[in-house]
RORO-263710 format. One record per residue (C-alpha): residue in one letter; y, z, x. Coordinates in steps of 0.5 Angstrom, whole numbers, padded with zeros to 4 digits, always signed. Layout:
REM RORO-263710
aYZX ...
END
This chain:
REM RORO-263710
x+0156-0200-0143 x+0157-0207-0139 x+0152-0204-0134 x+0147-0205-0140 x+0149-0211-0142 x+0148-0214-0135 x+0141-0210-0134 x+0139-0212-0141 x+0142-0220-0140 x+0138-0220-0133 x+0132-0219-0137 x+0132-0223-0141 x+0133-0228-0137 x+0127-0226-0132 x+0122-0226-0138 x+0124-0233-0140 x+0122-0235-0133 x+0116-0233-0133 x+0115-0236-0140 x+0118-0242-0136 x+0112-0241-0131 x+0107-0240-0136 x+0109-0247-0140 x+0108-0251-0134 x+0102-0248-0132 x+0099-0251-0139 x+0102-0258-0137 x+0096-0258-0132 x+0090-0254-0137 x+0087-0260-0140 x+0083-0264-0135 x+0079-0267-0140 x+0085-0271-0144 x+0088-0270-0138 x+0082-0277-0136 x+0081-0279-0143 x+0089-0281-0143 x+0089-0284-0136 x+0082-0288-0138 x+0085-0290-0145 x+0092-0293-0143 x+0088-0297-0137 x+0084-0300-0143 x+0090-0305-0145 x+0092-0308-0139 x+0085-0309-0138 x+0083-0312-0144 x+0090-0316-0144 x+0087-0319-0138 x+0080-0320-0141 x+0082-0324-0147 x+0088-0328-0143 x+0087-0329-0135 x+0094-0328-0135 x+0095-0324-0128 x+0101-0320-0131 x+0095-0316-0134 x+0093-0315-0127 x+0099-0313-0124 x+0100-0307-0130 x+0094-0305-0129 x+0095-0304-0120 x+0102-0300-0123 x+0098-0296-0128 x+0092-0294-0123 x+0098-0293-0118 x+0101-0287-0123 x+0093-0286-0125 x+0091-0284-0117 x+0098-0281-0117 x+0097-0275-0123 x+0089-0274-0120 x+0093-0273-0114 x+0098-0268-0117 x+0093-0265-0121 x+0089-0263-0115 x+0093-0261-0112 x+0096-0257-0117 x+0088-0254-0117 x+0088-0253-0110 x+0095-0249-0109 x+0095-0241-0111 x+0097-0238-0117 x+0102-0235-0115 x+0105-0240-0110 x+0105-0245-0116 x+0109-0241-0121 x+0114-0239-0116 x+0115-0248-0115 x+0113-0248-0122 x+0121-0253-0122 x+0117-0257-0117 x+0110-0258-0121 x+0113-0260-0127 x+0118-0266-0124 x+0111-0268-0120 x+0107-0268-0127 x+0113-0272-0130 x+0114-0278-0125 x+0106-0279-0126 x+0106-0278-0134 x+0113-0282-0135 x+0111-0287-0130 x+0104-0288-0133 x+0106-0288-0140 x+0112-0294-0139 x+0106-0298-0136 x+0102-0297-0142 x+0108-0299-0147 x+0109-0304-0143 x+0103-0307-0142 x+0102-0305-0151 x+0109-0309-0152 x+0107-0315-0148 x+0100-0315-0151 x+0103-0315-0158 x+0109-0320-0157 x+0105-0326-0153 x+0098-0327-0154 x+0099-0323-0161 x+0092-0325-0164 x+0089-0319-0168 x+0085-0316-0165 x+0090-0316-0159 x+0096-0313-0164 x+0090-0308-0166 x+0088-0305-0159 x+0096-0305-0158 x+0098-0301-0164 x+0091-0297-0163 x+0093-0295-0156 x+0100-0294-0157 x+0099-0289-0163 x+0093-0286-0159 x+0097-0284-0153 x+0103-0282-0159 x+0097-0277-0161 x+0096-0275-0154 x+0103-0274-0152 x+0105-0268-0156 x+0098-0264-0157 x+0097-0264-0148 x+0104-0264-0146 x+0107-0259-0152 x+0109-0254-0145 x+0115-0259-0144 x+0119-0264-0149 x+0123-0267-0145 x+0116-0269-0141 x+0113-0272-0149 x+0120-0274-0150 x+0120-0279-0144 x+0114-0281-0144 x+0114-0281-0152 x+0120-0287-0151 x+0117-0290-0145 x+0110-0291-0149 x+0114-0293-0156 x+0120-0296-0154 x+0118-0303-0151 x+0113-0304-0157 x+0119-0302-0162 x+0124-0308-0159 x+0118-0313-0159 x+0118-0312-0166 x+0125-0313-0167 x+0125-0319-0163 x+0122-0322-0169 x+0126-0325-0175 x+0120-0324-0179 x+0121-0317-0183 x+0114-0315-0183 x+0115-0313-0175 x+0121-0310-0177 x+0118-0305-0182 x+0112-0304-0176 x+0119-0303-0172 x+0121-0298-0177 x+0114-0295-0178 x+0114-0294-0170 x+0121-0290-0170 x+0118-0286-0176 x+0113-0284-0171 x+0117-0282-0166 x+0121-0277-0170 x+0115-0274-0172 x+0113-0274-0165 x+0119-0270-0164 x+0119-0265-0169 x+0112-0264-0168 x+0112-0263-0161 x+0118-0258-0162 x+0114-0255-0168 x+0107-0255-0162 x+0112-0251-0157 x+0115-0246-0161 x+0109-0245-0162 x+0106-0244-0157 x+0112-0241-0153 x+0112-0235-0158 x+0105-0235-0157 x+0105-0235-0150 x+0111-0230-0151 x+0106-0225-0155 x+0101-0225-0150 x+0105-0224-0145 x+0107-0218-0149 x+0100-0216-0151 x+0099-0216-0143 x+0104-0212-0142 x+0103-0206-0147 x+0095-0207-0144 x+0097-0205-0138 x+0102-0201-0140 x+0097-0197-0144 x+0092-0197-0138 x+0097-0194-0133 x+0098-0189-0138 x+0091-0187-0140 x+0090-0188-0132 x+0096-0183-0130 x+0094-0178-0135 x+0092-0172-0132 x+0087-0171-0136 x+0080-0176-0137 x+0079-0180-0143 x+0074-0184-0147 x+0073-0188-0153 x+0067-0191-0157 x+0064-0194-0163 x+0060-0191-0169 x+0055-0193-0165 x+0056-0189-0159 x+0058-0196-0155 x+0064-0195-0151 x+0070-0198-0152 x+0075-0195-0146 x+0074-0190-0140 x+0081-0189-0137 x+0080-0187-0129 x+0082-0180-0129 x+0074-0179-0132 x+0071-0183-0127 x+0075-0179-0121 x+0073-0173-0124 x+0066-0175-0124 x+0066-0179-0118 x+0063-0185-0121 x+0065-0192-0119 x+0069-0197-0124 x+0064-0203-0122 x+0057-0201-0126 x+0061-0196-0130 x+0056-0193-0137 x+0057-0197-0143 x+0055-0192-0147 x+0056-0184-0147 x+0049-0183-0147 x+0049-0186-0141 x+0056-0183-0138 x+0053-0177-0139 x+0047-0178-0135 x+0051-0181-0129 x+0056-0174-0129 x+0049-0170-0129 x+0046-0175-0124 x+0053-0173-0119 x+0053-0166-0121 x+0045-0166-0120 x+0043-0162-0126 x+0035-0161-0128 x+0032-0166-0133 x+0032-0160-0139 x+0040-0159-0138 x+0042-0166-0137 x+0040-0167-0144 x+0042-0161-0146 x+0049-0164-0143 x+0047-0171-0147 x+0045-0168-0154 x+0052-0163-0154 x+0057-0168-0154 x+0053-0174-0158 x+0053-0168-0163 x+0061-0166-0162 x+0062-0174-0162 x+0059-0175-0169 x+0063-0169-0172 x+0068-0171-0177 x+0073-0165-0175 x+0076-0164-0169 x+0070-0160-0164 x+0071-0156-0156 x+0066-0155-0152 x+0066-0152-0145 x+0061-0154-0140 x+0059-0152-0132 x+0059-0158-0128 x+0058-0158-0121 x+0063-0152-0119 x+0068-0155-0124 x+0069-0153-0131 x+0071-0158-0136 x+0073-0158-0142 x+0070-0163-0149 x+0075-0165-0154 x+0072-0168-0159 x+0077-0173-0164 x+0074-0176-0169 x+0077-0184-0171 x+0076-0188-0176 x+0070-0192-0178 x+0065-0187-0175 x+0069-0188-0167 x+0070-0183-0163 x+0075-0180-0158 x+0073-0176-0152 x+0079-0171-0149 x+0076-0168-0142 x+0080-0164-0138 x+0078-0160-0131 x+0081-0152-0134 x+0078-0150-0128 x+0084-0147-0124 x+0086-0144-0131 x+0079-0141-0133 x+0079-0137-0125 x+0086-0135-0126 x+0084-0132-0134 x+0078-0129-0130 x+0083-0126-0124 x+0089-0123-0129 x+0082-0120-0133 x+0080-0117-0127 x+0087-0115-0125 x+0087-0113-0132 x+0081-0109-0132 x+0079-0106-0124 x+0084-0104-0119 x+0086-0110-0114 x+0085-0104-0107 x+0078-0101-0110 x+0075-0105-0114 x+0074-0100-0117 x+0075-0100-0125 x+0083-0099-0127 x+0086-0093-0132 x+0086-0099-0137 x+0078-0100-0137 x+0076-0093-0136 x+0081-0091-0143 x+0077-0098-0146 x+0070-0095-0144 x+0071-0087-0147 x+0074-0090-0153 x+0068-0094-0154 x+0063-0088-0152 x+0067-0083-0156 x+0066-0087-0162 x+0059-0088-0160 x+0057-0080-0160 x+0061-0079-0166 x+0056-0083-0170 x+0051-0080-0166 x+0051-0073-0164 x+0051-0074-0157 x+0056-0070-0151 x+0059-0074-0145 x+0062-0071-0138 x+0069-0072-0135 x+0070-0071-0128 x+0078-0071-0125 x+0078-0072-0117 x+0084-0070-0113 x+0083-0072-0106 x+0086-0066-0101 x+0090-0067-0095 x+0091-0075-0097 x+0099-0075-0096 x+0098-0072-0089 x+0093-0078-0087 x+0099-0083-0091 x+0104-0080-0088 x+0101-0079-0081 x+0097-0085-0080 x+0100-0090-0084 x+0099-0093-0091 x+0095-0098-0088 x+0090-0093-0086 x+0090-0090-0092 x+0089-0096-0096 x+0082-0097-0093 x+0080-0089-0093 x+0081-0090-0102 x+0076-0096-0101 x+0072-0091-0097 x+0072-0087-0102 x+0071-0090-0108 x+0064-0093-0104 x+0062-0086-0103 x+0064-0085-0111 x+0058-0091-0113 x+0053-0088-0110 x+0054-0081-0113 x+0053-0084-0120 x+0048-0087-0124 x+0049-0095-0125 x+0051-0093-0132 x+0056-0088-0131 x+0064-0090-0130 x+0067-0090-0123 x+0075-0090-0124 x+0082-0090-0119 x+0088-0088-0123 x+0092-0090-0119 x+0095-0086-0111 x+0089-0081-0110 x+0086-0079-0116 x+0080-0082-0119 x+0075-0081-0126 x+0068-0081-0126 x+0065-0082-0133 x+0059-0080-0135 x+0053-0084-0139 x+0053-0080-0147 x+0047-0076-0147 x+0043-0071-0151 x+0043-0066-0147 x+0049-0063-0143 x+0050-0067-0138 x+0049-0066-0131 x+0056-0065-0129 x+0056-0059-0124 x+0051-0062-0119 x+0055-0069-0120 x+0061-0065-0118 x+0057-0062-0113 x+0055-0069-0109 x+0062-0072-0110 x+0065-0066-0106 x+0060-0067-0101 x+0060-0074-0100 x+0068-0074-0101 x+0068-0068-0095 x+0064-0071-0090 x+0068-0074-0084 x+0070-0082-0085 x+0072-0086-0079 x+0078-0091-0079 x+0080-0095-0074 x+0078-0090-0069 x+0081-0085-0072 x+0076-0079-0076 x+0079-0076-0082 x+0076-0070-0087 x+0079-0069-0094 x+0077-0066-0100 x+0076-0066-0106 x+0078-0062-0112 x+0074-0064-0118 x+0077-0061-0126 x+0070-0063-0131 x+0071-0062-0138 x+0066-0064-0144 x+0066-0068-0151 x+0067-0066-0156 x+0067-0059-0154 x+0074-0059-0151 x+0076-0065-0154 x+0075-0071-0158 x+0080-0076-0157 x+0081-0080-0150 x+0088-0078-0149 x+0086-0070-0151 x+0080-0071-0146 x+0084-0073-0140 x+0089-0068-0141 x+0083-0063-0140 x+0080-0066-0134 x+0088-0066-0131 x+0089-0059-0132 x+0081-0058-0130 x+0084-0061-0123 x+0090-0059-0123 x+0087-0051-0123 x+0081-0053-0118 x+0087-0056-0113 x+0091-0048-0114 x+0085-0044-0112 x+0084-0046-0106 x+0081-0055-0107 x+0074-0057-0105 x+0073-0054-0112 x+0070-0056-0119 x+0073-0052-0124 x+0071-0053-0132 x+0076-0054-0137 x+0078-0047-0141 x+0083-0048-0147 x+0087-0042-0143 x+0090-0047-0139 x+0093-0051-0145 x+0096-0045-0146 x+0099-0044-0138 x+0100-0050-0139 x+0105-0050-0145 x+0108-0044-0142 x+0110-0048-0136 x+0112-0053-0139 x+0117-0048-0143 x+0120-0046-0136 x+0121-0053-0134 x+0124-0054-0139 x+0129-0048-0140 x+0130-0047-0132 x+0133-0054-0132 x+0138-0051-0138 x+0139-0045-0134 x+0141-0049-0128 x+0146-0054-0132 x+0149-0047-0137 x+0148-0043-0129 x+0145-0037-0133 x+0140-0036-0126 x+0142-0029-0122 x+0143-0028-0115 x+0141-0022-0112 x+0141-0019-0104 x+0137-0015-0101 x+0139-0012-0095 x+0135-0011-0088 x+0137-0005-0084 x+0136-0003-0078 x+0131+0002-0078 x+0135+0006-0072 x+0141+0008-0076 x+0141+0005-0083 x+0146+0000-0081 x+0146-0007-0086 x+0146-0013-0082 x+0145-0019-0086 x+0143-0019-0094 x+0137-0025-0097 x+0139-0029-0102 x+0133-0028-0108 x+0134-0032-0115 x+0133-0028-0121 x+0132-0030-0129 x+0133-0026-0134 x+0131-0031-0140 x+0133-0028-0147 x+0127-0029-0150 x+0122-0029-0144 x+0126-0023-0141 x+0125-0022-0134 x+0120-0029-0131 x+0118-0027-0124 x+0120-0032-0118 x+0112-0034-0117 x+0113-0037-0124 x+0119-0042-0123 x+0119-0043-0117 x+0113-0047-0115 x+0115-0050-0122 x+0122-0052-0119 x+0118-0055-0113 x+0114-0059-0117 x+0119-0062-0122 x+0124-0063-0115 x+0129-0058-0119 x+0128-0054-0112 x+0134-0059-0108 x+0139-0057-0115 x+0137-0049-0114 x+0137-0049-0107 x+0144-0052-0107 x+0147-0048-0113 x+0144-0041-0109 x+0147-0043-0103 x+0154-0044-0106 x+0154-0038-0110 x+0151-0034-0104 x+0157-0037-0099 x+0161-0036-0104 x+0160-0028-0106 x+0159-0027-0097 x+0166-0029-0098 x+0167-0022-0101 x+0163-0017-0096 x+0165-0015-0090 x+0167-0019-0084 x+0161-0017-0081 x+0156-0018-0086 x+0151-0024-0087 x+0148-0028-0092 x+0141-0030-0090 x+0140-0036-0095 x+0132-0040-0095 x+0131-0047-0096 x+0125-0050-0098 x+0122-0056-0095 x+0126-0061-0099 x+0131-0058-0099 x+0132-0058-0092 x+0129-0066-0092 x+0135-0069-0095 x+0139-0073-0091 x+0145-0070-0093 x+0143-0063-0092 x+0149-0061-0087 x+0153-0064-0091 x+0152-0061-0096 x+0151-0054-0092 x+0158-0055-0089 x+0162-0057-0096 x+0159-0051-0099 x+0162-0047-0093 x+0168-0051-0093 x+0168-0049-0101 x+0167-0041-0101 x+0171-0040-0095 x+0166-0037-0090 x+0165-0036-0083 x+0159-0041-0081 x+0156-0035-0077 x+0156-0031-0082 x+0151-0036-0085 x+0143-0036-0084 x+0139-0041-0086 x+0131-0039-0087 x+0125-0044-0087 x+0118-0044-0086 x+0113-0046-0081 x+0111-0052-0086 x+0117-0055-0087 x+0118-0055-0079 x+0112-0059-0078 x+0113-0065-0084 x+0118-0069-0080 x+0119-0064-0072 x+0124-0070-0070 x+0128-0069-0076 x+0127-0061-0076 x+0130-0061-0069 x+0135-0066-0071 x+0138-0062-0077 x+0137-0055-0073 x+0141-0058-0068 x+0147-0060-0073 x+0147-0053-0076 x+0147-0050-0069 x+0154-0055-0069 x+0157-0052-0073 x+0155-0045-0073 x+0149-0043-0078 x+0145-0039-0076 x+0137-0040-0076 x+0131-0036-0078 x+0124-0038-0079 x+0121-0034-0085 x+0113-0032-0086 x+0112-0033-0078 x+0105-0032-0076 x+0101-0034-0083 x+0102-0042-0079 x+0098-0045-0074 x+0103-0046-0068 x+0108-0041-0068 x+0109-0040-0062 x+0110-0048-0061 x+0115-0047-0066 x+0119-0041-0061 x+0119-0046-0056 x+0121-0052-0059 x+0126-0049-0064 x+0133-0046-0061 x+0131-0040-0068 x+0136-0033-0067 x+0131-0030-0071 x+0124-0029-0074 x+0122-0026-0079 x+0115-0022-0079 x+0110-0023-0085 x+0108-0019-0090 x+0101-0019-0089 x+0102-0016-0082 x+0107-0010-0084 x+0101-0009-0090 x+0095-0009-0085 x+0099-0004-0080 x+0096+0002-0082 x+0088+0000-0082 x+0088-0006-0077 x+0089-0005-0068 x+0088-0012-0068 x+0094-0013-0072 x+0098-0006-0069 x+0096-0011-0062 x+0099-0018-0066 x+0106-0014-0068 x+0107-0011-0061 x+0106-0018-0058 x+0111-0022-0063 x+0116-0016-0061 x+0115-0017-0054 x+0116-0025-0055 x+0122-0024-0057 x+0125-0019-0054 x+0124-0023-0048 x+0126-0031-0052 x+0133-0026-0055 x+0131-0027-0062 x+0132-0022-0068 x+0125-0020-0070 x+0125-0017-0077 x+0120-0014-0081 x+0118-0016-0089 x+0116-0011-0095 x+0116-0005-0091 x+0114+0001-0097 x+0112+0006-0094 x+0114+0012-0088 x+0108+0010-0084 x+0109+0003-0084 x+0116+0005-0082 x+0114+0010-0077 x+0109+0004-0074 x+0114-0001-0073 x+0119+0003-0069 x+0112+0005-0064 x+0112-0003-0063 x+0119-0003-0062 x+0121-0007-0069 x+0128-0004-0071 x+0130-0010-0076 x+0126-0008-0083 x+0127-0011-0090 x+0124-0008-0097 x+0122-0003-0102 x+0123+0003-0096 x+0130+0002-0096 x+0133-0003-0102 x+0131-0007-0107 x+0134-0014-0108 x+0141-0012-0112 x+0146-0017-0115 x+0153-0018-0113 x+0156-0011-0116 x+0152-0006-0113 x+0152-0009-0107 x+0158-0008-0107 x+0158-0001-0108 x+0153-0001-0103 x+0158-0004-0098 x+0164+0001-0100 x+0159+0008-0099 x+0157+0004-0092 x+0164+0003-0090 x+0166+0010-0092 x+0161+0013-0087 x+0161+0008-0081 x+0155+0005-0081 x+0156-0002-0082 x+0155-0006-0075 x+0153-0013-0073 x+0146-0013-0070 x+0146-0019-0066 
END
């Protein structure tokens, strides 16, 4: 609070100064009354002299020309100093003007008195009344900055008058004596009435120049431009953001708005017809009387026209550069509408565009095509070459997408690697075959990315409205599953929407939703089919195969629900619930059987899976060396440093490896040199082709002897007949799996099959 005080004191004080200053310049701001008064009161002395000789009149009058070169000296010199040098010494001038201004005055009153007491003629008591009352007169009106200056020379100038009066006993001098008092206070009331005026009115310019500057440092700070005019379109104010946004001088700025208009399209060099144009809209916007907005391009500027009426016919004009907002506005809409990688149109327009267009052939009787593209082995590219190639193989892509469409078809990314195209609405069915047929093309032709030249694919689902649908959402589901069934049957396809995937497509999404309540209720089965060696009927080791007896479906194949575990990452929960359960059932075989389990390629990915492996071993109480682990070519060639990494913890703590369908990839023989494997299971496709191929009678015979000599466990799967049987043992093969010998079996029958087994001694490990 006292701090507020003190700040509130201190100004004070300081605006009193500087109405101090002011008071004192006005002392030295009339130059004409200022020479009109040293003339007149010299005129008393000189006439005294005239009319007498007396050398008395002579002397006042050197004394008064003394003060009279003194005051035009300071009054010069006043004129002569800098404004601001002299408020700063305002103290100074006004004691310099009050040593002349008394000085001079006493001379006068002096000279009046003399005139007046000694050589009191008429016309000589007339010119000294006559000057002391016109010097009086004088006093207050030019000298009301500072009263005690009017009162001094009020005193000087009146006061020898008054006493000469008194010096006489006659009571009519005394009445002019009393008269000459009566003047003197009314002087001061009246020189104290001209100060509070002029102060207050010294005051309250100063605070008008105060709110001026104010208001003009306020209209020039803002950040937007601003002018105001008359009804006459005259203007009154143009702040300086305006003319900096138009780069205008303020020296020659316009005065009327028909003017500032031409000089902003001078700067911004518009053609004759626009300017005009430009003049006419804000006259017209400026002469509404509501408030009105208009927008216009100037220069590579976009500003903003705020028109506000005022009072009288006046107007108010608000500019405001909106550039930055009208380009991020365009730049979210272009994010909104268009994939910020491709620039191709977004999932948003594309939706936006079919619902315009179906609406549109609705009314009007008309067809539109849809294609759905999947790029193939895309995810090989990102995963080998890295997203950044990736990235710029889609802008690849979608350039080559433009040039198979008309220009008023509809390209789209979706988003990752799947793209939409949208045909124009026609009569006719659209020519979406032999657009799908270039898309494939164009797609399949090799691209060169920094260096590197890829080829991928294109699998394309078509689907057409309203023949398959007539909603966006039931369009695009056709198209999808279009897709997805062109990418299962071999990619580089086009495949037409059928209303039997709908129907596959239910169905799958009932065993999606069933297997994950199988998995949490365990309701899945567990089945072992055993592989003998053919040479003595001996079981070394029993594949782990799921089984799904569903109670309303019966039984669902694993071809079924397999690649759907696949699909929805189910995979990883069933492959561990299948490994518990096979350890945990291999813990009650014979100490000489094992349990062959297969993992998937996620499965195996996870980077817990020895973990995992080890507490499932841990939990069922089973020998590590009793446990296989199958996996695939496919899941080797992933991630080859990690795969050998993981071989190399399974081997550590004893699980056995053997690589399934061996022979169907393309670097098998690579994988056996790489990857310490104990044992190789021998595709089906070569056990089926035995008996009507040399070729693959020669294959077999090569594998057997390969890994014969590497020591590694060759076992042939699907073996059904005798003569596949007896071709096999031919080529050395003694390790057989299928229907020949035994089906997949749950864990009870298995169990009678060990019994009988061990009863006649057949049971061996074969290493």
């Amino acid at each position: 609070m006292s701090s507020n005080v003190n700040a509130s004191e201190i100004e004070d004080s300081e605006i009193r100064e500087e109405i101090y200053r002011d008071l004192v310049e006005t002392l030295f701001g009339t130059p004409g009354s200022f020479a009109a008064g040293l003339v007149g009161g010299m005129i008393a002395p000189l006439s005294a002299w005239m009319m007498t000789r007396h050398d008395i009149y002579l002397l006042l009058t050197a004394v008064m020309a003394c003060f009279a070169a003194y005051r035009l000296y300071v009054l010069y010199a006043h004129t002569m100093t800098p404004l601001e040098e002299r408020r700063r010494d305002a103290r100074k001038w006004e004691i310099r003007y009050a040593v002349g201004g008394v000085g001079f005055m006493t001379a006068v009153g002096f000279s009046v008195a003399i005139l007046f007491s000694e050589h009191h003629d008429e016309i000589g008591g007339y010119y000294g009344i006559v000057i002391m009352m016109s010097g009086v007169g004088m006093l207050a009106g030019r000298n009301a900055g500072s009263p005690r200056i009017v009162y001094a020379q009020m005193l000087g100038l009146c006061t020898p008058l008054t006493v000469a009066a008194l010096l006489h006993d006659d009571l009519r001098y005394w009445g002019l004596a009393s008269i000459f008092v009566l003047v003197m206070v009314s002087l001061r009331s009246t020189t104290k009435f001209l100060h509070g005026n002029l102060e207050s009115a010294l005051r309250n310019g100063r605070d008008a120049n105060i709110q001026r500057r104010r208001f003009k440092s306020a209209l020039n700070s803002m950040s937007h431009g601003l002018c105001m005019g008359n009804c006459d379109k005259r203007l009154t104010v143009v702040n300086r953001r305006l003319l900096e946004f138009f780069e205008i001088n303020e020296e020659g700025a316009p005065t009327t708005l028909a003017g500032l208009a031409r000089r902003i399209a001078d700067k911004a060099a518009m053609p004759e017809s626009e300017w005009r144009g430009f003049a006419d809209q804000w006259e017209s916007h400026s002469a509404l009387p509501r408030t009105s907005v208009f927008s216009r391009e100037i220069g590579d500027r976009i500003f903003d026209f705020r028109c506000e009426p005022a009072d009288n016919g006046a107007f108010v004009t608000v500019v405001e550069d909106v550039t930055e907002q009208r380009r991020a506005a365009r730049e979210i809409e272009r994010i909104a509408h268009f994939d910020t990688l491709t620039s191709l149109a977004n999932r948003f327009q594309f939706q936006q565009r079919l619902e315009r267009d179906l609406r549109h052939i609705r009314k009007r009787g008309l067809s539109l095509a849809l294609l759905c593209i999947d790029l193939d082995q895309f995810k090989e590219v990102n995963d080998t070459l890295g997203h950044t190639i990736g990235d710029r193989l889609l802008c690849a892509v979608a350039e080559r997408l433009r040039e198979c469409v008309r220009s008023v078809d509809m390209v789209a990314r979706f988003g990752g690697d799947e793209f939409c195209i949208l045909m124009h609405p026609t009569i006719e069915t659209p020519p979406a075959d032999a657009l799908a047929r270039r898309v494939i093309e164009a797609i399949g032709r090799p691209y060169v990315v920094e260096g590197h030249t890829i080829v991928i694919g294109a699998s394309v689902g078509l689907c057409i409205a309203p023949r398959d649908a007539v909603s966006v959402e039931g369009l695009l589901k056709c198209g999808d599953l279009a897709m997805y069934h062109s990418k299962a049957a071999g990619r580089r396809q086009a495949i037409w929407f059928e209303t039997s995937m709908e129907d596959a497509l239910v169905s799958k999404r009932r065993i999606e939703r069933e297997l994950r309540e199988a998995l949490r209720t365990e309701t899945l089965e567990v089945h072992y089919q055993p592989i003998y060696d053919a040479r003595d009927q001996s079981i070394s080791t029993c594949e782990a195969l799921t089984r799904w007896r569903h109670p309303q479906l019966g039984y669902v194949p694993p071809s079924s629900f397999i690649p759907i575990a696949e699909e929805t990452g189910m995979i990883v929960e069933l492959g561990e619930w299948v490994l518990r359960r096979a350890c945990r059932d291999a813990h009650l075989w014979p100490s000489a059987a094992r349990v062959a389990v297969n993992f998937s390629s996620r499965q195996f990915q996870q980077p817990d899976m020895i973990d995992r492996v080890r507490s499932a071993l841990d939990a069922a109480g089973l020998e590590p060396s009793r446990l296989e682990i199958e996996i695939t070519e496919s899941t080797l060639m992933q991630d080859t440093e990690d795969a050998a990494a993981k071989i190399a913890g399974l081997r550590a703590i004893g699980v056995r490896l053997s690589l399934d369908d061996f022979g169907t990839g393309f670097s098998s023989l690579g994988y056996l040199n790489r990857f310490p494997v104990d044992k190789v299971k021998l595709d089906r496709s070569f056990v089926s082709e035995l008996s009507v191929s040399s070729k693959t009678q020669a294959i077999v015979g090569a594998v057997s002897l390969l890994t014969a000599e590497l020591g590694i466990d060759l076992v042939a799967e699907g073996v059904e007949t005798h003569e596949q049987r007896a071709l096999l043992l031919a080529k050395n093969v003694h390790l057989m799996q299928g229907f020949l010998y035994s089906t997949a079996k749950p864990q009870e029958e298995l169990a009678q099959m060990f019994s009988g087994v061990a009863r006649g001694g057949k049971l061996k490990v074969v290493a």
